[in-house]
N, C-alpha and C positions, 0 to 999 in steps of 0.2 A: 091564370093566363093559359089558353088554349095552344097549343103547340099544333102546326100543320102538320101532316102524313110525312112528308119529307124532311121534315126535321127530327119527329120519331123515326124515323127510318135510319138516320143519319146519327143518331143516338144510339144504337142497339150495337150490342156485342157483335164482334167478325163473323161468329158461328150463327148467329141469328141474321145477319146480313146475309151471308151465303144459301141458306132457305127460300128468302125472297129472291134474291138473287137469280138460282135456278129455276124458281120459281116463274121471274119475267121472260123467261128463255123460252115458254111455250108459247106467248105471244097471246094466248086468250086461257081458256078455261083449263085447270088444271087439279088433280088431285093428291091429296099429303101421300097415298101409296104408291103415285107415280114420284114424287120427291123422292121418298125413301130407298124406291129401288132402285131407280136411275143414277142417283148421284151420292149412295151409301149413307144418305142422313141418319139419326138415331128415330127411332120412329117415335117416341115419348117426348124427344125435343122435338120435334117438327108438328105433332101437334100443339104443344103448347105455344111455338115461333106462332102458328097457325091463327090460333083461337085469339093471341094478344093482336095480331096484325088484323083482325075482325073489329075488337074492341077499340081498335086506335082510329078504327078509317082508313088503314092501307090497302085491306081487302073487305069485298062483299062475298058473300055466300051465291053462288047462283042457283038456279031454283032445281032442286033435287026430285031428279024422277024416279016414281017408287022401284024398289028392286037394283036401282042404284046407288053408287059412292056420292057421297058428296062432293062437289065442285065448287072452286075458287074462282075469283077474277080478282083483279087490281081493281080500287074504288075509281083510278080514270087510266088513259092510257096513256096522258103525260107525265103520272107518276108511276106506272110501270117502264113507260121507256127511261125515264131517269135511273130506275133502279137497274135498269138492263145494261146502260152506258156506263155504268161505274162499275160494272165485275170486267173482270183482266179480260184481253180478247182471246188470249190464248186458251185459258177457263170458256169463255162464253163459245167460243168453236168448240170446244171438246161437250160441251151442255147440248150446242145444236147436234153433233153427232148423236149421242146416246140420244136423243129425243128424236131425231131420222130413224134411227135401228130401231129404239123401241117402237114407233109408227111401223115402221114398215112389217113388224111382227104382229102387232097387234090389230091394224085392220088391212082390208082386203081392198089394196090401192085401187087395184082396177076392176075391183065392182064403185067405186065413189073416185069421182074428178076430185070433189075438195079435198079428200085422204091424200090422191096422190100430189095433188096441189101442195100440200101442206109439210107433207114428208119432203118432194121435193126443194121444197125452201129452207126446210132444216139443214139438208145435206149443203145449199149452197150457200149457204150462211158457215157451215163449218169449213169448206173448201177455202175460205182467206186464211187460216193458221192450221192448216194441216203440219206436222210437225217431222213425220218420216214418210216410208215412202209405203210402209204397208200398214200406214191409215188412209195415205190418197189410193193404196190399192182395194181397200175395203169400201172406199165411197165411191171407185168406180162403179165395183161389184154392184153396191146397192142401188147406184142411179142405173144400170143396165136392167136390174129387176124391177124400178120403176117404171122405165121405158117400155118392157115386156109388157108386166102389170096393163099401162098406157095403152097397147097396141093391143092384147088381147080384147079390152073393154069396150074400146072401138070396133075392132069386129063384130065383137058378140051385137053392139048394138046395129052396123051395117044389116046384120044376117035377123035381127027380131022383125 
C-alpha cells in the first residue's frame, strides 16, 4: 500500500519533522546549508531528512544551476503549507525572523523588488509572535534597512 506524502510526513520522528518544518518557512526554493545554518540542524541529519523526503515525494529537487548548491521545493504547495501549519507559531515567527536576517544579509534588497519583497514578508510574518521587546526592536531595525534598501533602488532607477 502506497502511503501519501502527508502521511510520511506525519510518521517521521519530531527531529525529522522539524527539518521540513523549517524547511516550509521559506515558502519556495530552499537549500540543506541554509537549514543548517539558520536553524542549527546537524548537517549529516538534514541531509539524510533531505534525500528520504526526495525519495518519499515530499520534496523535488529543482533544477540546479552549474556552480551552484542544490535546491529543494515541496512536491506541491498544499503539502508544504500543511507542514508549515503544524510547527508552533511561536517557532514559525522565530523561522520567518532568522530567514528576514538571513535575506537581508545575503542579498542586495534594493538592487531586486522580489529580494526586498520577499525579506519584507518574512519580517511580517515573524512580527505576529514577537516575544520581547529587542526582537520587535531588531525588526524594526531591519524593516527601516528594507525601507532605505526600497528607497535608494527607486532613485537609482528615477536617475538611469
Amino acid at each position: 500500500m502506497k502511503h501519501s506524502a502527508e502521511d510520511i510526513f506525519r510518521n517521521l520522528p519530531l527531529a525529522d519533522k522539524r527539518v521540513l518544518r523549517c524547511a516550509a518557512c521559506f515558502g519556495g526554493d530552499f537549500r540543506e546549508d541554509q537549514l543548517t545554518n539558520l536553524f542549527a540542524l546537524e548537517a549529516l541529519r538534514t541531509r539524510e531528512v533531505l534525500k528520504d523526503a526526495l525519495k518519499s515525494g515530499i520534496l523535488v529537487a529543482a533544477v540546479k544551476l552549474k556552480g551552484h548548491k542544490q535546491q529543494y521545493s515541496f512536491s506541491s504547495e498544499e503539502l508544504r503549507e500543511s507542514i508549515y501549519v503544524s510547527m508552533d507559531p511561536v517557532e514559525r515567527a522565530d523561522a520567518h525572523f532568522r530567514i528576514g536576517n538571513y535575506l537581508m544579509r545575503d542579498k542586495n534588497a534594493g538592487e531586486n523588488k522580489n529580494a526586498t519583497l520577499e525579506i519584507w514578508e518574512h519580517l511580517k510574518q515573524a512580527t505576529d509572535h514577537l516575544q520581547t521587546d529587542r526582537e520587535e526592536n531588531n525588526n524594526f531595525e531591519m524593516s527601516l534597512k528594507v525601507a532605505e534598501c526600497t528607497a535608494k533602488s527607486q532613485l537609482a532607477r528615477v536617475w538611469r
